[in-house]
FIKOLTOR-583598 format. One record per residue (C-alpha): residue number from 1; chain; y, x, z. Coordinates in steps of 0.001 Angstrom, whole numbers. Example, Ala and Ser with C-alpha at 12.3 -4.5 7.8 and 13.67 -1.06 7.14 Angstrom:
2
<r resi="1" chain="A" py="-4500" px="12300" pz="7800"/>
<r resi="2" chain="A" py="-1060" px="13670" pz="7140"/>
// end
This chain:
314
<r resi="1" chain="A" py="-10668" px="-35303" pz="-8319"/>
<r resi="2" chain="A" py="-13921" px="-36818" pz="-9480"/>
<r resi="3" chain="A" py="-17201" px="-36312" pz="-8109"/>
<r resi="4" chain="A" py="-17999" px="-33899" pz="-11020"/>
<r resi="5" chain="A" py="-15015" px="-31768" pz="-9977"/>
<r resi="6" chain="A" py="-15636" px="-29269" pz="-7184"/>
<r resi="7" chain="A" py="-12910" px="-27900" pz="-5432"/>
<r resi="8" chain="A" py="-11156" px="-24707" pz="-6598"/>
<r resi="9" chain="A" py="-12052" px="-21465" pz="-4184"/>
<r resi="10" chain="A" py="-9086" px="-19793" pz="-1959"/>
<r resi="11" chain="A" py="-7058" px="-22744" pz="-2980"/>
<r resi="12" chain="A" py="-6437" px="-25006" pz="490"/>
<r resi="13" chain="A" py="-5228" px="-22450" pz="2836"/>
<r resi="14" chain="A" py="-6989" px="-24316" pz="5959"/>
<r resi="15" chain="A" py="-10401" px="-24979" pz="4112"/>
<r resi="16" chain="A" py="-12870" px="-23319" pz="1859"/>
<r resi="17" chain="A" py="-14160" px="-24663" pz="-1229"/>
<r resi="18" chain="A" py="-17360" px="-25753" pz="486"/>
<r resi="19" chain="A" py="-15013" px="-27521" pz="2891"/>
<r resi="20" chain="A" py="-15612" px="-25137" pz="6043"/>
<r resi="21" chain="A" py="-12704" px="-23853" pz="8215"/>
<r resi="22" chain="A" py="-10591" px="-20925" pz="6853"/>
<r resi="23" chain="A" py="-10189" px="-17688" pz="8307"/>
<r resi="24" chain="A" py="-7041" px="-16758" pz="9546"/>
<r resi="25" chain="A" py="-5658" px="-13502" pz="10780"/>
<r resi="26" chain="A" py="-2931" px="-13321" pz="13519"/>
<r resi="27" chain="A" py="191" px="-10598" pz="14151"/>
<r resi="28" chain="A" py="-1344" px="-9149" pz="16889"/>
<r resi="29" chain="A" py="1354" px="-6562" pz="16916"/>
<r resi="30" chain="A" py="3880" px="-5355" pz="13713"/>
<r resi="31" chain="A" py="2900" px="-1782" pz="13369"/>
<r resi="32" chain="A" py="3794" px="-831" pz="9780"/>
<r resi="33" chain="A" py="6245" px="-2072" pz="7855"/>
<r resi="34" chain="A" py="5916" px="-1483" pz="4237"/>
<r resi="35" chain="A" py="9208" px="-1684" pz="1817"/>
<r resi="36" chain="A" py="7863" px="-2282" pz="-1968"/>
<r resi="37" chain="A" py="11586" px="-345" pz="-3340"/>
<r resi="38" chain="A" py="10697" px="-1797" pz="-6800"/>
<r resi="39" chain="A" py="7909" px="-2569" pz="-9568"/>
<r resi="40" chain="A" py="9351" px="-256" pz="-11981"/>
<r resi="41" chain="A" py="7316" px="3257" pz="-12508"/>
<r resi="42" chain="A" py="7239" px="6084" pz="-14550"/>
<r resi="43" chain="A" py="3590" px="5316" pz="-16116"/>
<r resi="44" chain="A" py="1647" px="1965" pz="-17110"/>
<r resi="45" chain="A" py="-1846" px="2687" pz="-14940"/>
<r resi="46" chain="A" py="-4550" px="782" pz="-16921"/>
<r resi="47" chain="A" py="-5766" px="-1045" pz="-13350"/>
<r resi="48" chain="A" py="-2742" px="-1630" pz="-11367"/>
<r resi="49" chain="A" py="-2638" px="-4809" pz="-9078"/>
<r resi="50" chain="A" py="1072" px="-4785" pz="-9025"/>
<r resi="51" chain="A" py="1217" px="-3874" pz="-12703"/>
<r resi="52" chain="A" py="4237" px="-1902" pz="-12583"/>
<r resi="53" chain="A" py="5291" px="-152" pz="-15586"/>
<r resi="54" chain="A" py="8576" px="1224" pz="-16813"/>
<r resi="55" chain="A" py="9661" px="-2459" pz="-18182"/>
<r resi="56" chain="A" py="8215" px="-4345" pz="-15084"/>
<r resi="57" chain="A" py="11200" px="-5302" pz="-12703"/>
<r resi="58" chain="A" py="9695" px="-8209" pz="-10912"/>
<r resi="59" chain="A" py="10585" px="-7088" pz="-7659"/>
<r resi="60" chain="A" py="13925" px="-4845" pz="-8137"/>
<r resi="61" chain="A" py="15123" px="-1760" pz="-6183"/>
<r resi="62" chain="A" py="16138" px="-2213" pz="-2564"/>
<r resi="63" chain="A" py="19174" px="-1229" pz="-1248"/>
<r resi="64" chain="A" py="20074" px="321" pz="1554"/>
<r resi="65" chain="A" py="21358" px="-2073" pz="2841"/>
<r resi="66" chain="A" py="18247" px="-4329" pz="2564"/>
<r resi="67" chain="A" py="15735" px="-1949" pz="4577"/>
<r resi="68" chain="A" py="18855" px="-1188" pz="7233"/>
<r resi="69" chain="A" py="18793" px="-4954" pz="8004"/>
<r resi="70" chain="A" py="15475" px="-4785" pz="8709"/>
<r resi="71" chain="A" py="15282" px="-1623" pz="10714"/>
<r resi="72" chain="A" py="18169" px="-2916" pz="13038"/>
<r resi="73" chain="A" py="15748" px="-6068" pz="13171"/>
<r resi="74" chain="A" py="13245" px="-3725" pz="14771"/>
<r resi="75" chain="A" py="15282" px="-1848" pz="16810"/>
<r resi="76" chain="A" py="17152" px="-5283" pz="18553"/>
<r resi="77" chain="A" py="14098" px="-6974" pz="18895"/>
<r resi="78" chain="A" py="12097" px="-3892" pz="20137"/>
<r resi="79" chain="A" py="9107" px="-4786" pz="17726"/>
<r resi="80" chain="A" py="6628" px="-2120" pz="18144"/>
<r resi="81" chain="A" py="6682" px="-455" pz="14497"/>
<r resi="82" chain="A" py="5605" px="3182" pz="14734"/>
<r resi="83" chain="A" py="5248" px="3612" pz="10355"/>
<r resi="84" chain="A" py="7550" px="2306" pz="7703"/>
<r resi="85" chain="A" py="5976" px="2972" pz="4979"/>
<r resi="86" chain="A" py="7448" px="2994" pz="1182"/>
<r resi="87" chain="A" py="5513" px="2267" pz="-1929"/>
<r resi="88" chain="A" py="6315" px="571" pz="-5681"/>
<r resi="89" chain="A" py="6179" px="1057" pz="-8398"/>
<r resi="90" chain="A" py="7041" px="4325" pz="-7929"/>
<r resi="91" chain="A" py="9722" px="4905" pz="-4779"/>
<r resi="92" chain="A" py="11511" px="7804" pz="-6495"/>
<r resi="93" chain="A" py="12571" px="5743" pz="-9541"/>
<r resi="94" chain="A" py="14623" px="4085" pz="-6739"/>
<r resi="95" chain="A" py="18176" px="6302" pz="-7101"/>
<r resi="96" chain="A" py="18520" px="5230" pz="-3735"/>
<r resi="97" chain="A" py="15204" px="6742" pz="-2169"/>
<r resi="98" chain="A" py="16741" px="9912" pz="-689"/>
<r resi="99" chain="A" py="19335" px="7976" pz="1423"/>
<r resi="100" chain="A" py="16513" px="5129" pz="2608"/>
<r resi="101" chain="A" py="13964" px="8219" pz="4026"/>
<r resi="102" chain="A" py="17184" px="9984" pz="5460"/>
<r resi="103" chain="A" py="18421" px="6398" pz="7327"/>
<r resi="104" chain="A" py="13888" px="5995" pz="8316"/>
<r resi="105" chain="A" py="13262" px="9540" pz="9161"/>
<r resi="106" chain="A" py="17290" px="9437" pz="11441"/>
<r resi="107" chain="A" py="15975" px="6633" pz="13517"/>
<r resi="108" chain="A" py="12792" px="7978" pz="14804"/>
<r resi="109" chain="A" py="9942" px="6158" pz="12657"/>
<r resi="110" chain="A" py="7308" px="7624" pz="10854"/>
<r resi="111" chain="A" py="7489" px="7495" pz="7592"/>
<r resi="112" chain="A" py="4990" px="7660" pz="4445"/>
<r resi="113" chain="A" py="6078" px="7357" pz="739"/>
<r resi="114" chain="A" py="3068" px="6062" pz="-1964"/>
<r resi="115" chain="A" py="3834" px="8264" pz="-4953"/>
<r resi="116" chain="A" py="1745" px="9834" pz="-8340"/>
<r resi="117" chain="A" py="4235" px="13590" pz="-7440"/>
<r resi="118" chain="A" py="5173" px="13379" pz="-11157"/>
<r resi="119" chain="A" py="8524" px="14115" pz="-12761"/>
<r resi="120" chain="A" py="10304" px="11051" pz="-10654"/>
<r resi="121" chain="A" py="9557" px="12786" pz="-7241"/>
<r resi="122" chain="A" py="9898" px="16542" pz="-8779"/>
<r resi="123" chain="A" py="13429" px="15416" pz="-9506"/>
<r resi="124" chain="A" py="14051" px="15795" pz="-6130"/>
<r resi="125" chain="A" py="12701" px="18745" pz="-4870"/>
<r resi="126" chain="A" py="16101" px="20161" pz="-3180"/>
<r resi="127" chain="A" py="16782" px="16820" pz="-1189"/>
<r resi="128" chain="A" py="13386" px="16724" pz="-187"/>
<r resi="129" chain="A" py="13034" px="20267" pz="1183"/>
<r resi="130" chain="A" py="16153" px="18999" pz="3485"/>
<r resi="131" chain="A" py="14514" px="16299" pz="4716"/>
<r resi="132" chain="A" py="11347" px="18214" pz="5340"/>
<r resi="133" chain="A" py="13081" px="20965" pz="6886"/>
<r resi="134" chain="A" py="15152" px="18393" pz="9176"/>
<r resi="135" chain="A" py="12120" px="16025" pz="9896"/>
<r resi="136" chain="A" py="9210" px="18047" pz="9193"/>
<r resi="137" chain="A" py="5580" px="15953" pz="9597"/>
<r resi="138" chain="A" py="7259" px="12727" pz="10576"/>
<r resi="139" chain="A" py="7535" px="12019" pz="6706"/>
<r resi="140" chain="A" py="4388" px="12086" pz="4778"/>
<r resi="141" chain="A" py="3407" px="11533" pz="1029"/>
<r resi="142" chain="A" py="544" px="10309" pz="198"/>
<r resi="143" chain="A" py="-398" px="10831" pz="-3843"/>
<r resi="144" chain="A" py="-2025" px="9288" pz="-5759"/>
<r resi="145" chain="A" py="-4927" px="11122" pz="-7358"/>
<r resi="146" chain="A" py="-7652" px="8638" pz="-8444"/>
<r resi="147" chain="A" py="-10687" px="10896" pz="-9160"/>
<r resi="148" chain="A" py="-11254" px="14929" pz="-8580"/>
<r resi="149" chain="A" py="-12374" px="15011" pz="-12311"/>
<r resi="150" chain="A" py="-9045" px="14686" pz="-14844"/>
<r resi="151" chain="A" py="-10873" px="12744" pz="-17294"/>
<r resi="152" chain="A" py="-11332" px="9868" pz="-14956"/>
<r resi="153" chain="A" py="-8182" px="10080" pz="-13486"/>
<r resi="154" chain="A" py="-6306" px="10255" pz="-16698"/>
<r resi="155" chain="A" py="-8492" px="7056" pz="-18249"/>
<r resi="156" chain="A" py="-6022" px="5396" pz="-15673"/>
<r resi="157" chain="A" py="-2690" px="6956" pz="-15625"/>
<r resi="158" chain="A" py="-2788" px="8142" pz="-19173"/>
<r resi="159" chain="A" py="-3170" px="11724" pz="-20750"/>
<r resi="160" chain="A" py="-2254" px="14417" pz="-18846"/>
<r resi="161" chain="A" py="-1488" px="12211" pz="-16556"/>
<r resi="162" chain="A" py="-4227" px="14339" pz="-14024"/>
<r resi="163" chain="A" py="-2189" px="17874" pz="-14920"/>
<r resi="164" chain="A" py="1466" px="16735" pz="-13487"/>
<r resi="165" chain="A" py="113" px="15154" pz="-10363"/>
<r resi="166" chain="A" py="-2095" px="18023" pz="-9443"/>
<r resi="167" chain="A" py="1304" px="19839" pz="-10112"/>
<r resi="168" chain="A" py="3062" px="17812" pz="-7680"/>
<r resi="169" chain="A" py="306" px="17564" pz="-4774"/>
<r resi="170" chain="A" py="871" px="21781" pz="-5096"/>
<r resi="171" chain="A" py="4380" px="22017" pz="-4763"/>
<r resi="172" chain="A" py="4630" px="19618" pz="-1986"/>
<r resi="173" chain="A" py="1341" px="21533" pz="85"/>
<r resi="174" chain="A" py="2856" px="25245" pz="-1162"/>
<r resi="175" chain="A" py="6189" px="23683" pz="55"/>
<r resi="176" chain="A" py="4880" px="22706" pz="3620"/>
<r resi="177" chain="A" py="4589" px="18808" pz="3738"/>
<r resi="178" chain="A" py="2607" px="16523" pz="5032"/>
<r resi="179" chain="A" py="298" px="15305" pz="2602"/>
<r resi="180" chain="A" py="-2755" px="12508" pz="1833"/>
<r resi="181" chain="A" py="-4057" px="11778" pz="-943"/>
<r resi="182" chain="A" py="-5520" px="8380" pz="-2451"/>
<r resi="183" chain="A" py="-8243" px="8254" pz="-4484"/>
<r resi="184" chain="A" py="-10483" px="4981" pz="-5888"/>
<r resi="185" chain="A" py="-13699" px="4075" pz="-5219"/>
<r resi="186" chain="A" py="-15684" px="3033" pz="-8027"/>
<r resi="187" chain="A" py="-18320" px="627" pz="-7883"/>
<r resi="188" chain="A" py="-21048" px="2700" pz="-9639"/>
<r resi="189" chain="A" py="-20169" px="6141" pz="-7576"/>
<r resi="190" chain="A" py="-21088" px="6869" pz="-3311"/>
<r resi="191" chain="A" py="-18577" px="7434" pz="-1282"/>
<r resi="192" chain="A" py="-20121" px="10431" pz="154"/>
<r resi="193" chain="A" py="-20606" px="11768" pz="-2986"/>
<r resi="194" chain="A" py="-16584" px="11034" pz="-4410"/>
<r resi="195" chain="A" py="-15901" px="12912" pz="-1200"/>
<r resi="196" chain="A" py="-17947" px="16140" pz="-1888"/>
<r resi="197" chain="A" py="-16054" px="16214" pz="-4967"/>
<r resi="198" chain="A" py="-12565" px="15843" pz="-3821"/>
<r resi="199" chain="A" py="-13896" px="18476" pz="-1454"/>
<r resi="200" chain="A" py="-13863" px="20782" pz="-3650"/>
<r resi="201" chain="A" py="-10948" px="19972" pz="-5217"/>
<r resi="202" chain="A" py="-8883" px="20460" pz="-2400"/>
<r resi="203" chain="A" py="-10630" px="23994" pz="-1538"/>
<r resi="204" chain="A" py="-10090" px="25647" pz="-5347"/>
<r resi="205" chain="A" py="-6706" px="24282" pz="-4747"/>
<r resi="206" chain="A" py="-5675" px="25234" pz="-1494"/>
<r resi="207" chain="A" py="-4909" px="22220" pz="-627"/>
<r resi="208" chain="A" py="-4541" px="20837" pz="2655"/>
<r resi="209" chain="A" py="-5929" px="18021" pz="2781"/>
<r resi="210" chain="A" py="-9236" px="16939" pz="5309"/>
<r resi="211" chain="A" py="-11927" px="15037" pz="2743"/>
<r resi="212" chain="A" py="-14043" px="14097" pz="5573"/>
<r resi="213" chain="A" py="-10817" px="12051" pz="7307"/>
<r resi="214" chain="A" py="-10304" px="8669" pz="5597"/>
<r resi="215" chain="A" py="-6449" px="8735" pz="7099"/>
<r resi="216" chain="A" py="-6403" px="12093" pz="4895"/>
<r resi="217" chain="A" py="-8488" px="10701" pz="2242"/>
<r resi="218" chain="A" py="-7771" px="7231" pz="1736"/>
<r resi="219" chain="A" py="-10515" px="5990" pz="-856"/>
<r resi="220" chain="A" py="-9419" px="2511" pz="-1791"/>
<r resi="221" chain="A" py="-12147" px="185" pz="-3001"/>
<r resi="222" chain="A" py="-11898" px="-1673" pz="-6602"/>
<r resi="223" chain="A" py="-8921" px="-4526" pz="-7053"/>
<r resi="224" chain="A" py="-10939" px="-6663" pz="-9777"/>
<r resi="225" chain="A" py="-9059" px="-9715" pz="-10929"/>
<r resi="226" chain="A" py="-11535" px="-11244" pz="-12211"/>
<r resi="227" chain="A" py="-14137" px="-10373" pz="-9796"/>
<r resi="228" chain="A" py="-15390" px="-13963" pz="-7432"/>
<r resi="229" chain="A" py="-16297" px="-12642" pz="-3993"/>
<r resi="230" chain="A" py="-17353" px="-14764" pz="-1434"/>
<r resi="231" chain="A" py="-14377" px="-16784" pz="811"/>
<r resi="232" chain="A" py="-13938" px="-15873" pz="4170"/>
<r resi="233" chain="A" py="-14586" px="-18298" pz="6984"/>
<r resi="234" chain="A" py="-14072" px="-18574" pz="10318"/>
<r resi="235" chain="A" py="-17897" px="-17864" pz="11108"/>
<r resi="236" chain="A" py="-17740" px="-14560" pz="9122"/>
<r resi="237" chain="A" py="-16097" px="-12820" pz="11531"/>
<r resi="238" chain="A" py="-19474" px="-12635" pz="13619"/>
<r resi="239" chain="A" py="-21926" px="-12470" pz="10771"/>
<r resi="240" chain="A" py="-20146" px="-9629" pz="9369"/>
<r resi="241" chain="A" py="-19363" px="-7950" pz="12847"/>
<r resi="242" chain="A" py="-15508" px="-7893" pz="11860"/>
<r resi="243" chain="A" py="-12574" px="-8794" pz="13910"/>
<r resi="244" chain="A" py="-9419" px="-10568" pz="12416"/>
<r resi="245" chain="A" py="-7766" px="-7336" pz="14341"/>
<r resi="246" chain="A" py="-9233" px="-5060" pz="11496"/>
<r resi="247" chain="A" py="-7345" px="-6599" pz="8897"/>
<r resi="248" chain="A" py="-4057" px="-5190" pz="7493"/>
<r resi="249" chain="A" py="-2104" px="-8356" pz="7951"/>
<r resi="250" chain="A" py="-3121" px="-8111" pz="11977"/>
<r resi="251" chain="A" py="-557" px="-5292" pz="11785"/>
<r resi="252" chain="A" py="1685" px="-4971" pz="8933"/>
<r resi="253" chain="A" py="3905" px="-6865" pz="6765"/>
<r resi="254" chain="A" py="6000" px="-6084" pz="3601"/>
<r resi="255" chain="A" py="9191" px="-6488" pz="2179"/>
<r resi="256" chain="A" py="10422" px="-6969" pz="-1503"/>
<r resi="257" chain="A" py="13568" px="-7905" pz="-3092"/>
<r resi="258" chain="A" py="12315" px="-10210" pz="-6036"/>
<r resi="259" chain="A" py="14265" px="-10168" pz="-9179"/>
<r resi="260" chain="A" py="17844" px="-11794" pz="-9434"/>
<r resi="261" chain="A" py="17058" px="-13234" pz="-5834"/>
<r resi="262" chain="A" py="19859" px="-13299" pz="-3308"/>
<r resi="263" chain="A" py="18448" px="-11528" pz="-343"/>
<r resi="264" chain="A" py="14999" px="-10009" pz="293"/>
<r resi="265" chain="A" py="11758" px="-11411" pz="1907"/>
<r resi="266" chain="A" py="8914" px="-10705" pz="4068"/>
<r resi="267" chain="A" py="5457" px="-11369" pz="2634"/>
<r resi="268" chain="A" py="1928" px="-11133" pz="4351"/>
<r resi="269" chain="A" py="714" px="-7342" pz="2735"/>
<r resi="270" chain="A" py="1048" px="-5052" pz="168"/>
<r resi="271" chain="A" py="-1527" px="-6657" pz="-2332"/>
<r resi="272" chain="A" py="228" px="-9441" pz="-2968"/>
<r resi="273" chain="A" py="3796" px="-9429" pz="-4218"/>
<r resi="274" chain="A" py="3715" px="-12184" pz="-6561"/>
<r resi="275" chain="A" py="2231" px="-14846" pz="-4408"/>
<r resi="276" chain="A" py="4394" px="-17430" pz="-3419"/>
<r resi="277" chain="A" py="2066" px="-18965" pz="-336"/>
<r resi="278" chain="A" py="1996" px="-15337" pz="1235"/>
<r resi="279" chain="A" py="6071" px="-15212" pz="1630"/>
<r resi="280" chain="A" py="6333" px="-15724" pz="5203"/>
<r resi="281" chain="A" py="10247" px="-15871" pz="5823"/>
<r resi="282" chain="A" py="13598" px="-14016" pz="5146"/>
<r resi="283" chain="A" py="13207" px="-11762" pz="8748"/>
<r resi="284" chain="A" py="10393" px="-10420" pz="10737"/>
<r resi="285" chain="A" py="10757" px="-12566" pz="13139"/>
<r resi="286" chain="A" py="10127" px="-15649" pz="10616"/>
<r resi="287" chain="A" py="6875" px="-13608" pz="9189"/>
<r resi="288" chain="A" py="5084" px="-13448" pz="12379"/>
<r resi="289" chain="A" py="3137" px="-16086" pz="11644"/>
<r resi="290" chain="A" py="-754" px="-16214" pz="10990"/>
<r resi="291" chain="A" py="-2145" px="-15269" pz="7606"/>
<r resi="292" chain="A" py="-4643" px="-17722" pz="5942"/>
<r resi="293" chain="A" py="-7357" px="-15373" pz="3788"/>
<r resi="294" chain="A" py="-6790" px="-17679" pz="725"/>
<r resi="295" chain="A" py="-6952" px="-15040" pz="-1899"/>
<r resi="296" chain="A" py="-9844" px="-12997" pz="-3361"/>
<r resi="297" chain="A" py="-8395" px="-9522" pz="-2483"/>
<r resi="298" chain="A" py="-7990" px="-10441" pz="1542"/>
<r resi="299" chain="A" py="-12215" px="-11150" pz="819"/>
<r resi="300" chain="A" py="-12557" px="-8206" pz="-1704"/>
<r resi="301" chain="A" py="-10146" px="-5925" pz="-684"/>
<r resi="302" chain="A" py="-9529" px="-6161" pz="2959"/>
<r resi="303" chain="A" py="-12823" px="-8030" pz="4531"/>
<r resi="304" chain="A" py="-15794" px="-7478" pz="2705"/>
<r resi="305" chain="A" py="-13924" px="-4017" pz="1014"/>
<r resi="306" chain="A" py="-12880" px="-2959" pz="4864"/>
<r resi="307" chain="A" py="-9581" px="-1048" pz="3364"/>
<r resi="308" chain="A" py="-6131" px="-428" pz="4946"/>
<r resi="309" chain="A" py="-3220" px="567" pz="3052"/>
<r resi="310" chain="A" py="-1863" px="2817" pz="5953"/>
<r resi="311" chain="A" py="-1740" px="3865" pz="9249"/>
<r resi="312" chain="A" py="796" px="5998" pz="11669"/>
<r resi="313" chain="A" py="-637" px="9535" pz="12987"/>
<r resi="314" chain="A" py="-116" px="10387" pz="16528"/>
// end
């Protein structure tokens, strides 16, 4: 490198760009454990971070197989997971979905499932009345409605797009499930004021759902790739009033089967599926290793953005 050359940001995963010490974010206990069952989806969003699509199968379905492995991992090692959580992609393009929430819901954990409710999940309305029958508010979906107004929402997910979710978030609240709902938080709008509006949403629609509780709620902040937000240091913890505990990767890890690949992995979060420095190992045990914040989104996202992708309800 010459002296004209200054070092690239989020590169080195101990040191910044300005040469200060990296922050780093322990396990302090495994909590959720997400399964990403595959990239493919039933829509092409216009802002996804994982960009799934129907044609994208980067990381492929799971098997059963794969998340049993990991669940008897749990249970041997008594690792304190309350949620195992599912998301994609879309889960129920995974033909295998049904039997993966009956094996999860069978063995005690919480579960949530990350879904739009379109056709995919409406496909399955009789196996999923079982389940909720048998298992009632220990499985929860959380959908995927990105606005209260259709237009913005369907700017996203495509025409009509707003219509078929709305659809699905009925059936499944008519129906008796647990729901959320996820919506995104754009940079020009208040929070309070996205929150009025899915408000009163959820009252013309009789819909369940608590707009005032942000485990009910879950307004994600803005993924933008090419966005340059600040790294995070070790210092920032106290100048920001933050603790590494906050973070997502203090508690959670996820696991993807990657395409053509002989086995599946662990990797630090959900945000980051194609990353190779965030694979941590093959088992949990492996992945319980600290988590270097060398990445824009664990500044953007999870720091500075103060998000979490889930959490278990008592």
């Amino acid at each position: 490198m010459t002296q004209l050359e200054a070092p690239a940001k989020f590169a080195d995963p101990d040191r910044t760009a300005k040469g200060e010490p990296r922050a780093a974010v322990a396990l302090r206990a495994l909590e959720t454990l997400w399964f990403n069952t595959g990239t493919l989806c039933n829509i092409t969003c216009a802002h996804c971070y994982i960009e799934s699509s129907p044609r994208n199968d980067r990381l492929a379905y799971l098997s059963l197989e794969d998340v049993r492995a990991y669940l008897d991992e749990i249970e041997r090692d008594r690792l304190p997971v309350r949620l195992i959580g599912f998301t994609g992609g879309e889960p129920f393009m995974n033909p295998l979905m049904i039997p993966i929430l009956e094996e999860t819901l069978a063995r005690g954990f919480q579960t949530l499932v990350l879904t739009n409710a379109m056709r995919p999940m409406m496909r399955r309305k009789a196996a999923l009345l079982a389940l909720n029958a048998r298992y009632g508010v220990r499985l929860r979906l959380r959908i995927s409605l990105d606005d209260p107004r259709p237009e913005v929402h369907d700017a996203e997910r495509g025409e009509g797009g707003y219509a078929k979710t709305l659809a699905g978030l009925r059936w499944l609240a008519e129906s008796g499930f647990a729901i959320d709902v996820a919506g995104r938080h754009f940079v020009d709008e208040d929070e309070d004021a996205l929150r009025e509006a899915f408000r009163r949403l959820f009252t013309n629609q009789r819909l369940p759902v608590d707009a005032d509780d942000p485990a009910a709620l879950v307004i994600f902040p803005e993924m933008a790739p090419h966005a340059d937000p600040p790294e995070i240091t070790e210092a920032c913890w106290g100048l920001l009033n933050k603790s590494p505990d906050d973070v997502m990767c203090a508690t959670a890890r996820m696991v993807v089967r990657r395409k053509n690949a002989a086995a599946p992995v662990v990797l630090a979060c959900t945000l980051l599926p194609y990353e190779a420095q965030f694979e941590l190992g093959a088992t949990l045990a492996e992945a319980s290793r600290a988590v270097p914040l060398n990445h824009k989104y664990c500044a953007s996202f999870c720091v500075l953005g103060g998000a979490s992708c889930g959490a278990a309800k008592d």
